[in-house]
ZADO-1210 file (C-alpha; in nm, 4 decimals, padded with zeros to 6 digits):
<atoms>
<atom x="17.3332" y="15.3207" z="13.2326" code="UNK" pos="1"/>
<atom x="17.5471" y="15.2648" z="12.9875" code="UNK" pos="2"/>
<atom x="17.5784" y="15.4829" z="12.6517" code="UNK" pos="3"/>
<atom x="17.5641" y="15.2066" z="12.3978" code="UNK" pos="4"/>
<atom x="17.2348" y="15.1995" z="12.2705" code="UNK" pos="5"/>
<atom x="17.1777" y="14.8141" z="12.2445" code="UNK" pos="6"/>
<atom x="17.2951" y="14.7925" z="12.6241" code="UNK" pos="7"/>
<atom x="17.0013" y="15.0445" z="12.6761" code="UNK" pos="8"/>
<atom x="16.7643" y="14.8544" z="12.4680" code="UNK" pos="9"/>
<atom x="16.8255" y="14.5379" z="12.6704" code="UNK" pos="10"/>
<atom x="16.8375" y="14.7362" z="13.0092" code="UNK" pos="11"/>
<atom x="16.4607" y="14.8932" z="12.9090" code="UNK" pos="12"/>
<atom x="16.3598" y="14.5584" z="12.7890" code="UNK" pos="13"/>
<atom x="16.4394" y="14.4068" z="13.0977" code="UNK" pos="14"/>
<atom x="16.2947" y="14.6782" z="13.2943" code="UNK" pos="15"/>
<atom x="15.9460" y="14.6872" z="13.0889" code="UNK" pos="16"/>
<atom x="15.9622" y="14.3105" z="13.1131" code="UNK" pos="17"/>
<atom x="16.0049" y="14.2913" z="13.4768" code="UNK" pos="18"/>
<atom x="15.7178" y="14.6014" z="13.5338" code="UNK" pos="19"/>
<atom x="15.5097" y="14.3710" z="13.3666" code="UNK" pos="20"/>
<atom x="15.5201" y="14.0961" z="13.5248" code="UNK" pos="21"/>
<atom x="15.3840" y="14.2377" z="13.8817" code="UNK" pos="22"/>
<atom x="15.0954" y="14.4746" z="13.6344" code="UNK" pos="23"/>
<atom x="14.7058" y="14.3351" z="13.5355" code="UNK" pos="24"/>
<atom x="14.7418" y="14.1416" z="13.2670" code="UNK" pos="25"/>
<atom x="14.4205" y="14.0564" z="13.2323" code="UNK" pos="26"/>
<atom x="14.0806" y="14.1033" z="13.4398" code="UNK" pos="27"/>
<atom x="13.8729" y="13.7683" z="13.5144" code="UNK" pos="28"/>
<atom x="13.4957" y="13.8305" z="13.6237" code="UNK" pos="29"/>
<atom x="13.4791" y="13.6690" z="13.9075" code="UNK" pos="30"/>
<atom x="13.8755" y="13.6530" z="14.0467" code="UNK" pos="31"/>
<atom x="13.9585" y="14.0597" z="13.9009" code="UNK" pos="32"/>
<atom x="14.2748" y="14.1757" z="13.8177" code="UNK" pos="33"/>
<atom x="14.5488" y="13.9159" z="13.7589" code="UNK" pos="34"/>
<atom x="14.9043" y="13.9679" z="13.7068" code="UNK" pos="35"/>
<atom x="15.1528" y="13.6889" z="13.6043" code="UNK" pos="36"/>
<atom x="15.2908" y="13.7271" z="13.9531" code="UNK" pos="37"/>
<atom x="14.9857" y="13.6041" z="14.0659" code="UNK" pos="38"/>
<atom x="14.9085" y="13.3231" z="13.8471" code="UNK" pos="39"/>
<atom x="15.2611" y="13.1766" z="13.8926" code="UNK" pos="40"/>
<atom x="15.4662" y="13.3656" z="14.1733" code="UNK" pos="41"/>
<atom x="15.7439" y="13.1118" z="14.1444" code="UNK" pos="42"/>
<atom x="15.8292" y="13.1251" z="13.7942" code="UNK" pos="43"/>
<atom x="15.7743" y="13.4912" z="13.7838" code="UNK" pos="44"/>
<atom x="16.0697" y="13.5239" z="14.0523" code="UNK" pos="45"/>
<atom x="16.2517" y="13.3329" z="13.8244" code="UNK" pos="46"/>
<atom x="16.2367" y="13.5119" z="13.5513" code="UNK" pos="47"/>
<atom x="16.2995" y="13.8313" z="13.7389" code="UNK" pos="48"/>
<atom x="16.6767" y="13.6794" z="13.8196" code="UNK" pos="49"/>
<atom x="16.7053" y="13.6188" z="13.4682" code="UNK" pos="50"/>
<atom x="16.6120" y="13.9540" z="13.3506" code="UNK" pos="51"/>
<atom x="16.8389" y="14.1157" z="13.5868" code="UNK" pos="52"/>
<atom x="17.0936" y="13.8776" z="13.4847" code="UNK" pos="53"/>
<atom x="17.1161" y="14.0292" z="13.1372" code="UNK" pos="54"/>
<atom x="17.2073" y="14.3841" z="13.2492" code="UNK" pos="55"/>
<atom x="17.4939" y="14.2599" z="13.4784" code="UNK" pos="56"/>
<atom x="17.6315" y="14.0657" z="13.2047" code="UNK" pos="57"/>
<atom x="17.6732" y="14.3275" z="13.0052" code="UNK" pos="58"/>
<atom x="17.8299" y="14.5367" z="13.3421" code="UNK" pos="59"/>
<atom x="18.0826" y="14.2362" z="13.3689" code="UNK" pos="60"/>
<atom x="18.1827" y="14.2868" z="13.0070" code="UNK" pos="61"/>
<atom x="18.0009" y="13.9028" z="12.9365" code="UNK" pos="62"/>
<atom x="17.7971" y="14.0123" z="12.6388" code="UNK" pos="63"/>
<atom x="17.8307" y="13.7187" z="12.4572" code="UNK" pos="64"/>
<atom x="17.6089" y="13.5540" z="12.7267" code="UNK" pos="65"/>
<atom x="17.3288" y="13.7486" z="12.7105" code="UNK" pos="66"/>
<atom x="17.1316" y="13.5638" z="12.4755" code="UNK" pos="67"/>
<atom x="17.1027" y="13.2898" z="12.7276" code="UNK" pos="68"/>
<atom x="16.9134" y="13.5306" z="12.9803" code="UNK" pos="69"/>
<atom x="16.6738" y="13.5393" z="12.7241" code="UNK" pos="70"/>
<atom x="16.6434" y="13.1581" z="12.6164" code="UNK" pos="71"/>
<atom x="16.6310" y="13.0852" z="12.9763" code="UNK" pos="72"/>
<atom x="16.3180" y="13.3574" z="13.0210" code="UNK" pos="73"/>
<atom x="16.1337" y="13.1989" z="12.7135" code="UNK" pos="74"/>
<atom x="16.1705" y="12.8522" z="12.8913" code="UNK" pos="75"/>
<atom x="16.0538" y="12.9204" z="13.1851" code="UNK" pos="76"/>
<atom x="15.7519" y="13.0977" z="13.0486" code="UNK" pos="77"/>
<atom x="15.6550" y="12.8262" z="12.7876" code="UNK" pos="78"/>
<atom x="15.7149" y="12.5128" z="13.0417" code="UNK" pos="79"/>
<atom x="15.4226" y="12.4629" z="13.1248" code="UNK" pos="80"/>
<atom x="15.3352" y="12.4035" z="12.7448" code="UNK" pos="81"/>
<atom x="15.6240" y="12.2256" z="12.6506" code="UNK" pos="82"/>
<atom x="15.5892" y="11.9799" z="12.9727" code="UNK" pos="83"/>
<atom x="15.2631" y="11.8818" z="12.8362" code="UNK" pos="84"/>
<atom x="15.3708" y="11.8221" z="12.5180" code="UNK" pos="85"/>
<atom x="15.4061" y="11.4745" z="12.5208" code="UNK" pos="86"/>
<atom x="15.0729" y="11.3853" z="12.6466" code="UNK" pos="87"/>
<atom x="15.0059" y="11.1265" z="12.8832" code="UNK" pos="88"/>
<atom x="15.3316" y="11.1008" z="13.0086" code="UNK" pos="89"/>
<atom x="15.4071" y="11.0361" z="13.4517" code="UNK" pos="90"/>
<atom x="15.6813" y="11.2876" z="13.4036" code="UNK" pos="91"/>
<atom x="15.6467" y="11.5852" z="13.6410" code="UNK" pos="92"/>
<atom x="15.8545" y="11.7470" z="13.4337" code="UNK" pos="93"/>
<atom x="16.1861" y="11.7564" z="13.6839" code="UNK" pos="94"/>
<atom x="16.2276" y="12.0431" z="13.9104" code="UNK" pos="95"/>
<atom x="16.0787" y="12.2945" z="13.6588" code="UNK" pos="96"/>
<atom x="15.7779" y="12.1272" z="13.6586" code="UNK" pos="97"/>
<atom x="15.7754" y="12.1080" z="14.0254" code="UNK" pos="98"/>
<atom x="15.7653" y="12.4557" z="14.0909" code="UNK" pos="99"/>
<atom x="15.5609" y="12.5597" z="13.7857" code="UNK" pos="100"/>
<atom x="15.3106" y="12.2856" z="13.8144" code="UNK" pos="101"/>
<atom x="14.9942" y="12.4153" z="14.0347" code="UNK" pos="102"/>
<atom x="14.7696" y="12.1480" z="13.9319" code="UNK" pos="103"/>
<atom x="14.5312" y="12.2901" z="14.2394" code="UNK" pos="104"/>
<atom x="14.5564" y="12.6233" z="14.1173" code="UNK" pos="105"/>
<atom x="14.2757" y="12.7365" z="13.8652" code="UNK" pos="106"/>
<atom x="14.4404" y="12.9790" z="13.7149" code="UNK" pos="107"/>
<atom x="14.7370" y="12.7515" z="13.5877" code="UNK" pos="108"/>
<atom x="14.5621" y="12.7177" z="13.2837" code="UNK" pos="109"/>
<atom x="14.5744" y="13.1133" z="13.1976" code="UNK" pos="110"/>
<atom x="14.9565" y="13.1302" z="13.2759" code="UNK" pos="111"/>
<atom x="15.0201" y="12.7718" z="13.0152" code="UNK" pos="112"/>
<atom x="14.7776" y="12.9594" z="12.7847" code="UNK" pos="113"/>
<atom x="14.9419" y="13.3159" z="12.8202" code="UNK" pos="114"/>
<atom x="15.0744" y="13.3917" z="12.4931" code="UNK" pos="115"/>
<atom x="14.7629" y="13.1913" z="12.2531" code="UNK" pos="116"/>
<atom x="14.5259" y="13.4875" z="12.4808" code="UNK" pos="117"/>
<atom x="14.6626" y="13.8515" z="12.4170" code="UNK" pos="118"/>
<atom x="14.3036" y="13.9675" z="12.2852" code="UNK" pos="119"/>
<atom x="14.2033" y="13.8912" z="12.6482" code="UNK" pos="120"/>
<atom x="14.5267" y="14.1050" z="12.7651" code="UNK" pos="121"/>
<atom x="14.4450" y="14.4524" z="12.9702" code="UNK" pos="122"/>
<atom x="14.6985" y="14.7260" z="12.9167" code="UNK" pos="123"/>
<atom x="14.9958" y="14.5647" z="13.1534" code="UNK" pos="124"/>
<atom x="14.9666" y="14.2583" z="12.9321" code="UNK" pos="125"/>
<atom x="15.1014" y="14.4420" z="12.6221" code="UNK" pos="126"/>
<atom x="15.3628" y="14.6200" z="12.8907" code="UNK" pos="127"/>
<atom x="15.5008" y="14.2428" z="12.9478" code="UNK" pos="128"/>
<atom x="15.4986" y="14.1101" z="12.5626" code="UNK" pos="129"/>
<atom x="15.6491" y="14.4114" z="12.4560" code="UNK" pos="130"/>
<atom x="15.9013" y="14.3959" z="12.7371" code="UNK" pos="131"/>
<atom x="15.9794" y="14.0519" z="12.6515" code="UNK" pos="132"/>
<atom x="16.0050" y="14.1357" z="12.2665" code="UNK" pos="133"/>
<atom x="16.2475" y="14.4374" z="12.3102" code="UNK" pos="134"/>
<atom x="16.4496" y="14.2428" z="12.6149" code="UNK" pos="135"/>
<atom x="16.5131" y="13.9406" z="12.3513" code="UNK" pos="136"/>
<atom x="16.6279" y="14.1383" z="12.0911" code="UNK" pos="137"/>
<atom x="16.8042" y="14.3485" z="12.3055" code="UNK" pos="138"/>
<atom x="17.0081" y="14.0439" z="12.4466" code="UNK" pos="139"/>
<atom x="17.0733" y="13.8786" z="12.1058" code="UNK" pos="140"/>
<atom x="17.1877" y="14.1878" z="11.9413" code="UNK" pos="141"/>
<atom x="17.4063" y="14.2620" z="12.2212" code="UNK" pos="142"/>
<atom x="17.5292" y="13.8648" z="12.2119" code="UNK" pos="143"/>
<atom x="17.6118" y="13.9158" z="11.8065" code="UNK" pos="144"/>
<atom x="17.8015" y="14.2211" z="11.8599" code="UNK" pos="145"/>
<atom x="18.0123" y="14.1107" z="12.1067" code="UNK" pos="146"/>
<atom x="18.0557" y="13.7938" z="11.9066" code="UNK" pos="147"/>
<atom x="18.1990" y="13.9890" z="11.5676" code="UNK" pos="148"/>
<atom x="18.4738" y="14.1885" z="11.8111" code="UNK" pos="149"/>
</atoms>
């Protein structure tokens, strides 16, 4: 690990982020535990690649990129929102919405309504947000720095 201590904020970011994705994030009555893994395996491999993507930036000396790691990981997370922001339209929403878009799955609605919910997240929910949080700022500090030199 690297001594800087932005790297180190990104690299624990990503870690926290990535631990949280796979932890309960909230408990349903009748389903039980759910993780984010669960509700949406596919995106949640996705974002997994773009976490670790971050950290080897920064071992290729690319710091400038990093803030896209973390644009990319809000994107993914928020598509199913922003797909169905324009309301009735026949757009699937490209490949993203392909592969988030379980309209069979009932708990697609808990992963599009993920971040309006956090009074209804269990203790690995606020392991995820807070690994998100510290990962983005993490990757934009790191992006700024490396922008100035």
């Amino acid at each position: 690990m690297p001594n800087d201590k932005i790297h180190q904020i990104t690299y624990l970011g990503a870690l926290l982020f990535i631990a949280g994705l796979f932890l309960p994030l909230a408990s349903i009555p009748v389903v039980g535990d759910i993780s984010y893994y669960r509700v949406d395996g596919t995106s949640a491999i996705i974002t997994v690649l773009l976490a670790i993507s971050a950290p080897v930036l920064i071992h290729l000396k690319k710091e400038a990129l990093t803030f896209i790691s973390a644009i990319a990981i809000w994107l993914v997370l928020l598509w199913p929102a922003i797909k169905n922001m324009g309301g009735g339209s026949n757009d699937s929403g490209g490949m993203l919405g392909d592969l988030a878009g379980k309209a069979t799955d009932p708990l697609t609605n808990f992963a599009s309504d993920l971040f309006m919910n956090i009074n209804e997240f269990s203790w690995g929910g606020y392991i995820f947000l807070i690994g998100l949080v510290v990962f983005t700022v993490g990757c934009f500090i790191t992006t700024m720095r490396a922008r100035k030199s």
